[in-house]
C-alpha positions in Angstrom: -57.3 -72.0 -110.8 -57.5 -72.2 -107.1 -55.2 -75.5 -106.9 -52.4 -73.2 -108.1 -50.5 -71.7 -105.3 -49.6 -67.9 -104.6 -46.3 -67.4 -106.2 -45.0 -63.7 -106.8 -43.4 -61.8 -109.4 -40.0 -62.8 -107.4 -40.8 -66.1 -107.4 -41.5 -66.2 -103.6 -44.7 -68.4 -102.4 -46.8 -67.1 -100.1 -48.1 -69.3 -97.4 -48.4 -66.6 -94.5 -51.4 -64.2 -94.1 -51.6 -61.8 -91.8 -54.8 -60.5 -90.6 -55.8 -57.5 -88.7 -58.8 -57.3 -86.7 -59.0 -53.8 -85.5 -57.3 -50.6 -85.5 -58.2 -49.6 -81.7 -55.7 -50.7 -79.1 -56.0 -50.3 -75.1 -52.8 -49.2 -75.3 -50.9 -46.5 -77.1 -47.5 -46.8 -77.9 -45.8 -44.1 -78.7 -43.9 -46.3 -81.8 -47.5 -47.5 -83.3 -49.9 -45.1 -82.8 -50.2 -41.5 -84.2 -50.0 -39.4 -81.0 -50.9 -39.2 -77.8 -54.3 -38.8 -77.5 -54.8 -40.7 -80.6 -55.7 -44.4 -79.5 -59.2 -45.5 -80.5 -61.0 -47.7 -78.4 -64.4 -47.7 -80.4 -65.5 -50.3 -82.9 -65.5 -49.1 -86.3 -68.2 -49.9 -89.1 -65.3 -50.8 -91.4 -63.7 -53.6 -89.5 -64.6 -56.9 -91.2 -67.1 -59.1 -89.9 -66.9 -63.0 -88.8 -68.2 -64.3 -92.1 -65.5 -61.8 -93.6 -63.1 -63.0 -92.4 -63.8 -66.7 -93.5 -64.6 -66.0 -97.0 -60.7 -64.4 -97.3 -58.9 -67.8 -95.1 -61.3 -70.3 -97.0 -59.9 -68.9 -100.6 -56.1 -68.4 -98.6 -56.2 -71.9 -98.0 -57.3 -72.7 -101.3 -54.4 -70.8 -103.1 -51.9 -72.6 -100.4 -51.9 -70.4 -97.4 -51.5 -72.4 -94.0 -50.4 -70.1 -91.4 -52.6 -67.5 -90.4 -52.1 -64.9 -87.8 -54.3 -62.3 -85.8 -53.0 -58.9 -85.1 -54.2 -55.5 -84.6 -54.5 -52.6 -82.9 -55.4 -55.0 -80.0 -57.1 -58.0 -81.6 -58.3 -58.9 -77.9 -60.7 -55.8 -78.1 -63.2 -57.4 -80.4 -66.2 -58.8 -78.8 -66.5 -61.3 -81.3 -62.3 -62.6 -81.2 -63.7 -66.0 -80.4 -65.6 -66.4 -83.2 -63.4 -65.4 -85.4 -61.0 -68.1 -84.4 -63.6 -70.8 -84.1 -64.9 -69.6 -87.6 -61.0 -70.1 -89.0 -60.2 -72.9 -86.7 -62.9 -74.6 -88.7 -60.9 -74.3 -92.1 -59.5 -78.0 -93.5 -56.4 -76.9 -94.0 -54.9 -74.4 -91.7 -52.0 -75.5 -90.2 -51.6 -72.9 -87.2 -53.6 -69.9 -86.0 -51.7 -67.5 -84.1 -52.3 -64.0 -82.5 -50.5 -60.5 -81.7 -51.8 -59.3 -78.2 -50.1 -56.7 -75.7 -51.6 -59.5 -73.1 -53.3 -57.0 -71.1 -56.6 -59.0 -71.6 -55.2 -62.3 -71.8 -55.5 -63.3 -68.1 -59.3 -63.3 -68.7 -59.3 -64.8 -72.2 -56.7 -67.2 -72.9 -58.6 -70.4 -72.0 -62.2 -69.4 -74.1 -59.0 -68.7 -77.0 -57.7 -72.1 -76.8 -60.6 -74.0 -76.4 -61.8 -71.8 -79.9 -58.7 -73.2 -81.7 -55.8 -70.8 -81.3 -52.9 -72.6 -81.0 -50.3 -69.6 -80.1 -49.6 -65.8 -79.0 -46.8 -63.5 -79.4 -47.0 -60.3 -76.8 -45.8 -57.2 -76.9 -43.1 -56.3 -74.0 -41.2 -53.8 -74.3 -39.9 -53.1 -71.0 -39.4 -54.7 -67.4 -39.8 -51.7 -65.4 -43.3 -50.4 -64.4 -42.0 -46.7 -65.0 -40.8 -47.6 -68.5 -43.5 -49.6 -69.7 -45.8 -47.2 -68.5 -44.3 -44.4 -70.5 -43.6 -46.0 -73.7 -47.3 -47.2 -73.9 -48.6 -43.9 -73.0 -50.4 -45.5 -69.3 -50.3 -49.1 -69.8 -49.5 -51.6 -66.6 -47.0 -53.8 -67.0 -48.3 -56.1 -64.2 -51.3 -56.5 -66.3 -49.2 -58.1 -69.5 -47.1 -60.5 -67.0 -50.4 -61.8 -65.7 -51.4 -62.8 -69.2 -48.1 -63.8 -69.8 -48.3 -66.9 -67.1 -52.3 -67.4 -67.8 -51.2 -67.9 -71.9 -48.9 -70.6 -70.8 -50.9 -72.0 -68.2 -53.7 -72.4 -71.0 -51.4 -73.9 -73.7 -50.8 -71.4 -76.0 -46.7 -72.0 -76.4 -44.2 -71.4 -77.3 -44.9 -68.1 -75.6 -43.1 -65.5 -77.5 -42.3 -61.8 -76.2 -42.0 -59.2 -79.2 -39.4 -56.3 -77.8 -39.1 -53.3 -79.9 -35.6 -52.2 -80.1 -35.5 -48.7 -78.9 -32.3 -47.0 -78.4 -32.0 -44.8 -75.5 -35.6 -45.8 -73.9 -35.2 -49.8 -73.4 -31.7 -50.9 -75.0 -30.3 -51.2 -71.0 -32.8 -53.8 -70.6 -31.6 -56.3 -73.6 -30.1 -58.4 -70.7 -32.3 -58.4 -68.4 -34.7 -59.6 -71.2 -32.1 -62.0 -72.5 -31.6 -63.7 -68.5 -35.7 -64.5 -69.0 -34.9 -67.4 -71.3 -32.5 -69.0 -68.5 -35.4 -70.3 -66.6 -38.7 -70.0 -68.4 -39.6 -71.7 -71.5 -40.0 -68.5 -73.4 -39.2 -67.1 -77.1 -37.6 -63.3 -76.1 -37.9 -62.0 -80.0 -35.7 -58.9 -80.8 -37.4 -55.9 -83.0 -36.3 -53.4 -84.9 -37.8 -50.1 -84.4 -39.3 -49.5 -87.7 -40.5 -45.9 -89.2 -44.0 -46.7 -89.8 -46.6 -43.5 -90.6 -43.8 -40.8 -91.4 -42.4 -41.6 -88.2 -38.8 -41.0 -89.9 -37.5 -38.4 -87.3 -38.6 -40.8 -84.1 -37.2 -43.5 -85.7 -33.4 -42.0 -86.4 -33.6 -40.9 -82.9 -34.5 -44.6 -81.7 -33.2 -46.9 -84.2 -30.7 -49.7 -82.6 -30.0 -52.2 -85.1 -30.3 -56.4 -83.6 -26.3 -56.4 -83.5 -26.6 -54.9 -80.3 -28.6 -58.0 -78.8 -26.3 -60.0 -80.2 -23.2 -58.6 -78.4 -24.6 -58.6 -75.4 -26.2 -61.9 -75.6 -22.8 -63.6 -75.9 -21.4 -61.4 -73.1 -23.6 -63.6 -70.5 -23.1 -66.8 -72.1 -22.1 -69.1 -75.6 -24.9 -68.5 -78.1 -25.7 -71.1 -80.4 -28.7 -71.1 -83.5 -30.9 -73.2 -83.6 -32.0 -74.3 -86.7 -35.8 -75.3 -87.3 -39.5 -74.2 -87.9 -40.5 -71.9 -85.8 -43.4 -70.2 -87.1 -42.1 -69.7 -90.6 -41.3 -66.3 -90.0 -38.5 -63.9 -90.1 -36.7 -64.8 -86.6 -33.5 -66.1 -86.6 -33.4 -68.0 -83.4 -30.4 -68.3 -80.7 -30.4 -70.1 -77.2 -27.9 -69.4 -74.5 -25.7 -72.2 -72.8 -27.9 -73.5 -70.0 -31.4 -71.4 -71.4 -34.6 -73.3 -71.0 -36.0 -70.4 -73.8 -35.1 -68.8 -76.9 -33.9 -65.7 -78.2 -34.9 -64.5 -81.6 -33.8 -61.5 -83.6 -35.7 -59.5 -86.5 -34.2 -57.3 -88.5 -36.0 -55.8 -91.2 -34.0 -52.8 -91.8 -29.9 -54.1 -90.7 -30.4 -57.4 -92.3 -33.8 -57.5 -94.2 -34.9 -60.7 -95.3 -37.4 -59.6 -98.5 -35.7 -62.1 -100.1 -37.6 -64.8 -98.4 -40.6 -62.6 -97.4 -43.6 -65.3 -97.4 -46.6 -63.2 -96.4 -49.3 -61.2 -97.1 -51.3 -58.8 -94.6 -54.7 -57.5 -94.6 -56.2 -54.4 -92.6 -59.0 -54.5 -90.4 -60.8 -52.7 -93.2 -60.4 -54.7 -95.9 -57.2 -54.0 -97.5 -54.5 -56.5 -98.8 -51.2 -54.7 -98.0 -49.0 -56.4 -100.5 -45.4 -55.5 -98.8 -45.0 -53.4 -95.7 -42.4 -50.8 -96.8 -44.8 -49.8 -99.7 -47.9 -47.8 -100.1 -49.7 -49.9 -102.2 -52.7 -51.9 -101.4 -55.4 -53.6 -102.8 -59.2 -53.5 -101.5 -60.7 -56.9 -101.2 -64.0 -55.3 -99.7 -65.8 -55.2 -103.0 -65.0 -58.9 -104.0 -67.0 -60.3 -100.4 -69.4 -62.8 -101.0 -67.8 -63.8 -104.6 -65.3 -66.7 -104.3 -63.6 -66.0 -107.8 -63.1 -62.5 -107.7 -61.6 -62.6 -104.4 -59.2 -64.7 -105.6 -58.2 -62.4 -108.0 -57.7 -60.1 -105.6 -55.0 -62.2 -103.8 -53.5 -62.8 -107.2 -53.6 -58.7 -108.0 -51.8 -58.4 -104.5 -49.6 -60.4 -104.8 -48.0 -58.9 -108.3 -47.3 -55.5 -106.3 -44.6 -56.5 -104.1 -41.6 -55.2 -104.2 -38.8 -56.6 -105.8 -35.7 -57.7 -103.5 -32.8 -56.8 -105.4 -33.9 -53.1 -105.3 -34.2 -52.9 -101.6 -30.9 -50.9 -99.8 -29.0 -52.9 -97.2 -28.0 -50.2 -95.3 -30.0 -49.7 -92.1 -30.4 -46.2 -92.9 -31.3 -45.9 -96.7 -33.8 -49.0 -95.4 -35.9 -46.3 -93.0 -36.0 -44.5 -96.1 -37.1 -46.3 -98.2 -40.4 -46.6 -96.2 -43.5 -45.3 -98.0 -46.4 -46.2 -96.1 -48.8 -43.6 -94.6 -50.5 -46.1 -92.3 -49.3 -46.3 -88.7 -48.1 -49.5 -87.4 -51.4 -49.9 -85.4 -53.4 -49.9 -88.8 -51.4 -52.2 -90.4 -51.3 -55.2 -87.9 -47.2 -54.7 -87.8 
């Protein structure tokens, strides 16, 4: 049974997990979190431990999972982050560990990462300008994220990709400025759109800016040309400017959503498999630890709830509202 791959209702194979390590965050941005005020920054009794954590890769591998990634909250706020890469660095198998980080503890930790096993990080930037930055992350410093920016690629974890959040209104005059980065830096600038995670529906018609406006402007400073390839098997579609050392990538779950070819799964920091992110449904894997074959039964009951793809809307709009998750974009792992 476990030689048999994870293959969905929709006949879509799963070879993606996403994991979330924690629910607290240093930060607080105003898109992820509940409210100001709301960031947790203690440990919780719920999060799964270590050994948790490679019980549920050892039987993703075994059902054809190859790609894990580490998200959060901030996934750089557990103590134990090492361990849990070496632990899943350790499973034959695996074809590339990856994390989530808004880089503000990366400068200290990036090497101690690498030399556990991560191969990769994608960090959270949403704006260039202190003043900005500060005030969509509710405090953050941006000169802390550009530090662990340039120590991530000093210590080999590349390609370096930036995660933008489209957010019309707040940081859509800075698409260019974000888009010039790739000239001279070898650097993935990844395009985001704002999505209304938590019941965030009234923020998120106020702020949504769907990835056609990147791509306007992108070709306003030079000739934009795709580039076809793996990279990450994810939802990017990636462009590079004439002359660009980088890339840019777009995302566009809601303008142009790719459930079609949706190849992941995601579970929360405690314990639950969320199936597909637009729905509420989820299935707790915390009473099958410690029992190989009933975990895998729980991947296998996940994976029967997601959502089918020809009942999704294309319209941007009817997308937002078709979200039905309660859990905010920080409890999810995004």
């Amino acid at each position: 049974m476990t030689g048999e791959g994870l293959v969905d209702t929709y006949n879509r194979v799963i070879n993606y997990l996403r994991l979330s390590v924690t629910d607290r965050c240093n930060l607080n941005c105003f898109y992820c979190g509940a409210a100001p005020g709301q960031c947790v920054a203690e440990p919780s009794r719920q999060e799964l431990t270590v050994e948790d954590y490679r019980q549920v890769c050892e039987v993703a591998v075994a059902l054809g999972i190859d790609r894990i990634r580490l998200t959060g909250g901030e996934p750089l706020l557990r103590t134990d982050i090492v361990q849990i890469i070496d632990a899943i660095a350790g499973i034959n198998g695996i074809k590339d560990i990856s994390l989530t980080t808004n880089g503000m503890l990366l400068e200290e930790m990036a090497s101690a990462l690498a030399a556990a096993g991560l191969k990769r990080v994608n960090i959270s930037l949403d704006s260039l300008s202190e003043e900005n930055f500060r005030q969509i992350t509710r405090g953050g410093r941006l000169a802390g994220t550009l530090k662990g920016i340039e120590r991530a690629l000093r210590a080999g974890l590349v390609p370096v990709k930036l995660n933008v959040v489209l957010l019309k209104g707040i940081n859509d005059h800075e698409i260019e400025q974000f888009i010039r980065l790739t000239f001279n830096q070898d650097l993935h600038v990844r395009f985001i759109e704002y999505m209304p995670a938590g019941g965030q529906q009234e923020k998120w018609a106020e702020h949504f800016l769907a990835i056609t406006r990147v791509m306007e402007i992108a070709c306003s400073v030079a000739p934009l040309q795709k580039v076809e390839g793996e990279h990450g098997v994810g939802p990017a579609q990636y462009y590079t400017l004439k002359g660009a050392v980088g890339k840019i990538g777009l995302i566009s779950p809601l303008s142009r959503h790719f459930c079609a070819c949706c190849n992941r799964l995601r579970v929360t920091a405690d314990g639950k498999f969320k199936p597909c992110l637009f729905l509420e449904d989820e299935v707790d894997l915390r009473p099958a630890l410690g029992n190989r074959e009933k975990l895998i039964e729980k991947f296998r009951e996940a994976v029967t709830l997601r959502a089918d793809p020809q009942r999704v809307a294309c319209d941007a709009g009817e997308r937002g509202g078709q979200f039905q998750g309660k859990r905010f974009m920080s409890q999810i792992g995004g």
